[in-house]
N, C-alpha and C positions, 0 to 999 in steps of 0.2 A: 676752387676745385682741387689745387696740391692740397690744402689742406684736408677735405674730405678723406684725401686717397689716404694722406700720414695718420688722420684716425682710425683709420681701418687695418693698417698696418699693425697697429698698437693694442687693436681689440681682443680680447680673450677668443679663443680658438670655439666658445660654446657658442657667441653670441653670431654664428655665422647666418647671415642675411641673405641668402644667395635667392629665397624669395623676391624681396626688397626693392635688390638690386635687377631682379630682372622683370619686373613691374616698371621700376624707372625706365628702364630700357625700352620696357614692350608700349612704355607709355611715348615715349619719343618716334619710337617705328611706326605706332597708329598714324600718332601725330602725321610724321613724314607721309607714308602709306595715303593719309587724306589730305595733304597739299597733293599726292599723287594724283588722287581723282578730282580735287578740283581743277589744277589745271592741263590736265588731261582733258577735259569740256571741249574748252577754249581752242587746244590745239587738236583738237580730233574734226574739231569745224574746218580749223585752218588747211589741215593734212586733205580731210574728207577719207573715204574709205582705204580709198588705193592708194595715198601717200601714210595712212596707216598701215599697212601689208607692210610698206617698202621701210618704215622704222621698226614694227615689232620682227620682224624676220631679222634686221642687221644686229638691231637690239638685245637676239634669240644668240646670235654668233658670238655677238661680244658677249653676254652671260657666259657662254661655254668657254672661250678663252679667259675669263674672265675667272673662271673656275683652277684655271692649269697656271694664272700669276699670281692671283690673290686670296680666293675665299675660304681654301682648306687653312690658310697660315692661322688666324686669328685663333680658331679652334686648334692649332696645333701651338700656339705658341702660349695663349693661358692653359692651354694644359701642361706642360715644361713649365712655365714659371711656377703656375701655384705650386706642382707637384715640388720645385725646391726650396719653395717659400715655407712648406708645410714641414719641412724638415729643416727647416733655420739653414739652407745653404743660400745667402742674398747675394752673394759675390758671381753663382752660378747663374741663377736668376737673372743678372745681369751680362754675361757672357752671353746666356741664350737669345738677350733682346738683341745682343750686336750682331752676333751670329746671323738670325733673320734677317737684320735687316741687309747683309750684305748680299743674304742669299733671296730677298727679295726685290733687289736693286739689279741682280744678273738676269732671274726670271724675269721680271718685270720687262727690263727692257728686249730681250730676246722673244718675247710674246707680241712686244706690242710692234716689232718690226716685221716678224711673220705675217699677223692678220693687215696691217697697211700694207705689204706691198704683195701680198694676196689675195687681195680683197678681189682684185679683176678673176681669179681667176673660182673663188669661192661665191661670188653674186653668179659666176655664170655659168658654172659647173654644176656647184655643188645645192643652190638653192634654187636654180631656174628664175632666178630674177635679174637679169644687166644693171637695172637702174639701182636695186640696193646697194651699190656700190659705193656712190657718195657717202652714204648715213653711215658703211662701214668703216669706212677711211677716217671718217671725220670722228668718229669714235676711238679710235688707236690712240693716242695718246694716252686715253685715262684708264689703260690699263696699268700704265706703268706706273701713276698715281695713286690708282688703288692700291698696289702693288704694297706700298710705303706705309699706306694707312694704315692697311691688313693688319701689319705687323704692330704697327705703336697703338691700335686697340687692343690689339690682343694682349701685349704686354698687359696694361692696363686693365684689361677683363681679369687675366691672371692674377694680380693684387689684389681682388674681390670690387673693383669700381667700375661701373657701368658708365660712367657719370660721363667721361671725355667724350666715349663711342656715342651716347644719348645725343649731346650737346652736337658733336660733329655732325650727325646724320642729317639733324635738321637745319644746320648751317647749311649745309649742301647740296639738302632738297629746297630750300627758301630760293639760294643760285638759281638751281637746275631752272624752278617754275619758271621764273621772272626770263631767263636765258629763251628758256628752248622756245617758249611765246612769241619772244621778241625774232628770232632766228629764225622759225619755220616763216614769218610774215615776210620778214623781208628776203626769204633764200625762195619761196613759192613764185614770188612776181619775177625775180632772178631767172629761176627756170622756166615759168610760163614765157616769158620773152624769148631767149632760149628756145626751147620748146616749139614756140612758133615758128622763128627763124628754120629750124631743122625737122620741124615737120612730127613733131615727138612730142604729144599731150599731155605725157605720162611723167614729161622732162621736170612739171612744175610740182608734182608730189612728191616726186622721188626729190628735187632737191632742197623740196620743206623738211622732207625725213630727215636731211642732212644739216639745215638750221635747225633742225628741233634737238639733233644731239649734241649741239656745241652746247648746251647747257648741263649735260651729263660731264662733261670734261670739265669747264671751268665751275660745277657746281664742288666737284671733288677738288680742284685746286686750291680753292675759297678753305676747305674743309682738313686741309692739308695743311695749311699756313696755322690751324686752329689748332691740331693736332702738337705743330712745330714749338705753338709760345707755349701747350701745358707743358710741352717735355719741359722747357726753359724752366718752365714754373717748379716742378720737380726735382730741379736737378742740384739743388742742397740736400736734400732725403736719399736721393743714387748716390750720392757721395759717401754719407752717413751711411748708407746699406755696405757698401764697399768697405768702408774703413770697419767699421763693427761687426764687421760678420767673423764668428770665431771656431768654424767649420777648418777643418782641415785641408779635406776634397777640395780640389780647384779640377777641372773639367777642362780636357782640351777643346779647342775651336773643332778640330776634326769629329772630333767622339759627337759633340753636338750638334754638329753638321748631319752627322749620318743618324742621330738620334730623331733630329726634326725633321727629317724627308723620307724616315720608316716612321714620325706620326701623318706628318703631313701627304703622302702619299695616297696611303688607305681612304681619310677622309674628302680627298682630292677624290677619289674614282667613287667614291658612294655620293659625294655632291655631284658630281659630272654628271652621274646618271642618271640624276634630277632631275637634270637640264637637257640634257644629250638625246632623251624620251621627245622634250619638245622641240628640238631642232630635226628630229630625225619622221615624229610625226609630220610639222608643216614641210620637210622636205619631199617624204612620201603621199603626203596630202597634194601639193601640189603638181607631181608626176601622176600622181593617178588622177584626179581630175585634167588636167591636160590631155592623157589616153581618153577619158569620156568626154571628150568635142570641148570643155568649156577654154574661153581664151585665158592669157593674162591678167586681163586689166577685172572680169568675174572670178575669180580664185583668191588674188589679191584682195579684192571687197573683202569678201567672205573672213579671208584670215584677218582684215582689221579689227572684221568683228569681235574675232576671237581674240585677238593681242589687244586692241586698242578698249575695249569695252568687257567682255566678260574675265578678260587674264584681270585687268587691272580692278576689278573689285572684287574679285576672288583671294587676292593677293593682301589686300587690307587685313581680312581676319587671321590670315595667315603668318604677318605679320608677327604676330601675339607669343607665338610655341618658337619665333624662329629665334628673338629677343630671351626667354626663358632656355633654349637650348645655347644661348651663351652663358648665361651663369650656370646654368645645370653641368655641367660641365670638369669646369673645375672647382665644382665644391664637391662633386662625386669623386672626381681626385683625391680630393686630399682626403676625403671619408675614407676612401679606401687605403690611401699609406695609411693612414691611423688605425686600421683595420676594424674600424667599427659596423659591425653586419646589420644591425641595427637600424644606423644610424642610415647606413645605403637604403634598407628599402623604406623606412618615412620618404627620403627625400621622394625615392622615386614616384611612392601611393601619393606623395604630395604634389610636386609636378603634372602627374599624369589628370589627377583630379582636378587641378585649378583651368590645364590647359581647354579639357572637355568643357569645364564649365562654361568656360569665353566662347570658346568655336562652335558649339553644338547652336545653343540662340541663335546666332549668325549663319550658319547654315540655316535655319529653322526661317528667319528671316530673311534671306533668299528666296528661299521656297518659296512663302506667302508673299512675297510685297515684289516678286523679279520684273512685270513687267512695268509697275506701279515707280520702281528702283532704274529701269532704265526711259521711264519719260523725264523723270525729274532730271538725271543727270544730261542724258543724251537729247533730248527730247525725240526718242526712237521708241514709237509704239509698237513697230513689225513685229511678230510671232518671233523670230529666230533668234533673237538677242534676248529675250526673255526666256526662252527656253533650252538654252543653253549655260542663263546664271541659274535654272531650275536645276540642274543635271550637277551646278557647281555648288551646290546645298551640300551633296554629300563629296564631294571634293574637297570641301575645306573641312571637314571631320577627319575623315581618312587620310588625308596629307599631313595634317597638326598630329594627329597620334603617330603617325609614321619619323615625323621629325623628329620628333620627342623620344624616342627610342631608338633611334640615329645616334642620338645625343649621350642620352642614355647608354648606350654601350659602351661609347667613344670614353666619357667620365668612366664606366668601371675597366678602362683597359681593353676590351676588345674590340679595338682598332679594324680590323679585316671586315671582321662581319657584315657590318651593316654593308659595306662594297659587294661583297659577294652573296647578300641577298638580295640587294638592286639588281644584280648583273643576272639574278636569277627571275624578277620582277619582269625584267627590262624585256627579258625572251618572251617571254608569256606575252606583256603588254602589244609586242609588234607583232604578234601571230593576229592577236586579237584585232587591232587596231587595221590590219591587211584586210581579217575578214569582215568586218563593221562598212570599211570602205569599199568592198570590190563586193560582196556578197551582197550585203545587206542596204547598198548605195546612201549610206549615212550621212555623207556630205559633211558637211561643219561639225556638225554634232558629236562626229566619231572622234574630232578631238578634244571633247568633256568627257565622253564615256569610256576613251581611252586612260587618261588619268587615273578613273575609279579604278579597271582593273589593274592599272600598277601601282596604285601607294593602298589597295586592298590585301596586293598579293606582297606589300614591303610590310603592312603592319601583322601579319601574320606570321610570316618568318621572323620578322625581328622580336616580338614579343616572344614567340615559341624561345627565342635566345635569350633572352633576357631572365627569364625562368630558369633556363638551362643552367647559365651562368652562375647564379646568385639565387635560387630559389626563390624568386619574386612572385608570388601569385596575385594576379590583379582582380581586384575586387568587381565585380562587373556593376554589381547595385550603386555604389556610392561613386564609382567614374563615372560611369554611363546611363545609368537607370533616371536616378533622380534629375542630372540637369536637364535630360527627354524630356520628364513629366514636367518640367518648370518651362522650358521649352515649348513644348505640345501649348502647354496654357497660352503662356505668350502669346505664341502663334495666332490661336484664334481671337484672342484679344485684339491683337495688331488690323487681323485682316476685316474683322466686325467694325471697329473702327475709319479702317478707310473704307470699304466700302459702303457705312452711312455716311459718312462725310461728302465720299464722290457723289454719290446719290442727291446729296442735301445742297450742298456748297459747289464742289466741283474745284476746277485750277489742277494748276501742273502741281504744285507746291504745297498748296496746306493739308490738304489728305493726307499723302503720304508721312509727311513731317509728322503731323499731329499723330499718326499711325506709331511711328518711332519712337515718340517723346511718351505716349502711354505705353507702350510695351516695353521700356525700362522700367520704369520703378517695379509693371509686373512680375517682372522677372525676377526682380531682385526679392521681392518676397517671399517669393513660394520657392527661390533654390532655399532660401537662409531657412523658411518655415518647415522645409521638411530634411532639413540635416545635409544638406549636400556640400554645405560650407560649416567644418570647425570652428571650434575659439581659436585654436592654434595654428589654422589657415587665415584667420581676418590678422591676429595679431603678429603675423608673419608680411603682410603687406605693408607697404609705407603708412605710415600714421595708425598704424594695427591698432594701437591701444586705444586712441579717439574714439573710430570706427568701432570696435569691439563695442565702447562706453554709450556710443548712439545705439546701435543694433540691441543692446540690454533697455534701455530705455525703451526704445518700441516697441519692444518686447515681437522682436522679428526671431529669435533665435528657437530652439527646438524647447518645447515645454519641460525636458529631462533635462537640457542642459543649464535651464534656467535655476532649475529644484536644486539642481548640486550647487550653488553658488550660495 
């Protein structure tokens, strides 16, 4: 893996990968993302509804603080490095990784002692829930973990390598499963005993919530010691960067200090906002249902539904843009020190097209296959849980285009914006999401429909900025148009298929399946046969050239672009 990175190091400035590299990446998040919902099964039996409420709600807080230790760094810190890589300052490059890491050793730990010995007063203030107490507590530590990692990926994104971030993520979701399984089983019988003794039924979910996060902590500890040996591995090449750099500029610790906390800032309150929408929905979700008669232990269901079964496969496709908005990033960087205008808007039309391409399907298949999608996993036929990943069909379009242009801005330099379109998103979404809930008595539902209208009202502002900025105009036919119509196909391919299958056969499992496994390859046809996918997209992916070499052979590609070869 040091050796990948030192290849890349060494690579001519044209052959930049940042495709490549974040395919590898997006490939590891699926990966993770589906150990996610696999053993998410397991422990969503173990939890049951209400000890799901009482981990996605603790789960919901640590994201958000989780946002003010660790998740703006990475994108703040490949942005600083590449940007001095790209200008041959390596000696700076490497100041700026020590820098973070001290300033992410101070946050880190000042976060993670706020939310632990806060937790009593944030389960019982701030979310209406006592018992999510434990799962909050027991999650504090790995902020400060993350904290560390933030940084030594981001270094590492910043060189142009995914590879560390890739390998780490799934070290640590492999943990996590294996953990929080083994955790929730034996912390449930804990607190049912418990529970008994005190008269509190609610004792044995809420302290599975809290075995099920001890796999979140030492899945990232695991993941940390990983991070530790490549630095090791690395650290003949930092040396050689150090001694060889023949830049003049040396950069004080202060100057970079204040450098990396006006990038990291900005990016901090446009991710918060992300998150802060869903802690501030289930917060107000569950005060207004409370005012309409229902108790705790019905509210909590309801939300497991939402966190434990539609967040988390909504989250898989989303995965995809979140992986590509790390390398997009700092190759948009250095595009722009080099000042090629160019070169900015390929990347972008390229980005934004590949992203649609993946997430639109996936919505498309939500749509069609949601309730079919939650007997297999969950074995939860009820109307509510299907109907809800129906509503997160177009959630996972609108949040991957809105990421992506998050990202997008961040790489051309303007920082603020995507913050202060969120913040303008964020007003809308809670008017809306008040009146969904109190008018319109929407119930669960008002937190899928709330989503649309704020990453609706974030992809409109940010792209109207994005144009602004750079004169980017987006092609609406070749992002959006075609992988619909590849999509649309799909689609009824998939649902024809299961439903003669169910009809014929029947089972939880082979309908569906067989449903998925035809509606790839269809997919993949008709986007390649009607132009939606480049030569210069396929051979920009890992093994481009191969791929390009099969797709000519099947003659899958556009009949024009076959003629010019």
């Amino acid at each position: 893996m040091a050796e990948e990175i030192r290849k890349r190091q060494t690579a001519p400035a044209q052959n930049d990968d940042f495709i490549a590299q974040g395919a590898i990446l997006a490939a590891a998040t699926v990966l993770t993302k589906v150990i996610g919902v696999v053993y998410r099964i397991p422990l969503a039996n173990i939890l049951g509804d209400a000890g799901n409420g009482f981990y996605g709600y603790a789960y919901q807080i640590y994201a958000m603080a989780l946002m003010v230790s660790s998740l703006s760094l990475p994108t703040a810190v490949s942005k600083l490095v590449s940007a001095k890589m790209a200008v041959g300052q390596k000696r700076n490059a490497l100041r700026v990784f020590a820098c973070s890491m001290v300033f992410a050793v101070v946050v880190g730990l000042a976060v993670t002692a706020a939310i632990f010995f806060g937790a009593d007063a944030i389960s019982v203030y701030a979310m209406k829930s006592p018992l999510s107490v434990y799962a909050l507590k027991m999650l504090a530590p790995g902020l400060f973990i993350v904290a560390i990692m933030a940084v030594i990926r981001g270094y590492f994104q910043g060189l142009g390598s995914m590879m560390p971030t890739a390998v780490s993520q799934i070290i640590e979701q492999l943990i996590r499963a294996v953990i929080s399984i083994v955790g929730a089983s034996i912390f449930v019988d804990l607190g049912t005993s418990a529970g008994e003794k005190a008269g509190e039924e609610l004792l044995g979910p809420a302290y599975g919530a809290a075995g099920a996060t001890l796999g979140t902590v030492l899945g990232a500890l695991i993941a940390l010691f990983f991070l530790f040996f490549v630095l090791w591995a690395y650290k003949g090449t930092m040396r050689r960067q150090y001694r060889t750099d023949r830049s003049r500029k040396q950069e004080s610790y202060s100057h970079i200090l204040k450098v990396l906390v006006f990038t990291a800032v900005p990016i901090l309150f446009s991710t918060a906002i992300y998150n802060i929408n869903q802690i501030l929905d289930l917060t107000i979700f569950n005060h207004i249902m409370e005012a309409q008669g229902y108790v705790e232990e019905e509210y909590m269901a309801l939300q497991g539904i939402y966190s434990g079964k539609y967040d988390t496969l909504v989250n898989v496709p989303l995965s995809i843009p979140t992986a590509l908005c790390a390398s997009v990033v700092p190759s948009l960087t250095a595009a722009v020190a080099n000042g090629s205008k160019k070169l900015v808007h390929d990347k972008i039309d390229q980005t934004l097209r590949l992203t649609m391409v993946i997430t639109i399907p996936c919505g498309v298949g939500f749509l069609v296959l949601a309730s079919p999608l939650m007997v297999l996993l969950y074995n939860d036929a009820s109307k509510t849980p299907a109907y809800l990943l129906m509503l997160g069909s177009v959630v996972v379009v609108l949040y991957a285009w809105a990421s992506i242009l998050n990202s997008i801005l961040h790489g051309l330099n303007y920082i603020s914006s995507p913050a202060k379109n969120a913040a303008i998103a964020l007003g809308i979404h809670l008017v809306a999401f008040v009146i969904m809930m109190t008018v319109f008595k929407m119930n669960v539902y008002a937190l899928a429909a709330g989503n649309i209208v704020f990453s609706m009202c974030m992809c409109w502002l940010d792209q109207r900025k994005v144009h602004k900025v750079c004169g980017f105009k987006l092609n609406i036919g070749d992002t959006f148009v075609k992988p619909l119509i590849a999509s649309a196909v799909m689609g009824v391919v998939a649902l024809l298929v299961y439903l003669g299958l169910n009809a014929v056969i029947g089972g939880r499992w082979f309908p569906v399946c067989a449903a998925i496994l035809a509606a790839i390859p269809v997919y993949v046809v008709v986007v390649l046969k009607i132009g939606a996918l480049s030569e210069d997209d396929i051979l920009a992916l890992p093994m481009g050239v191969r791929l390009l070499r099969y797709c000519r052979k099947l003659h899958l590609m556009p009949q024009n672009q076959e003629e010019e070869e």
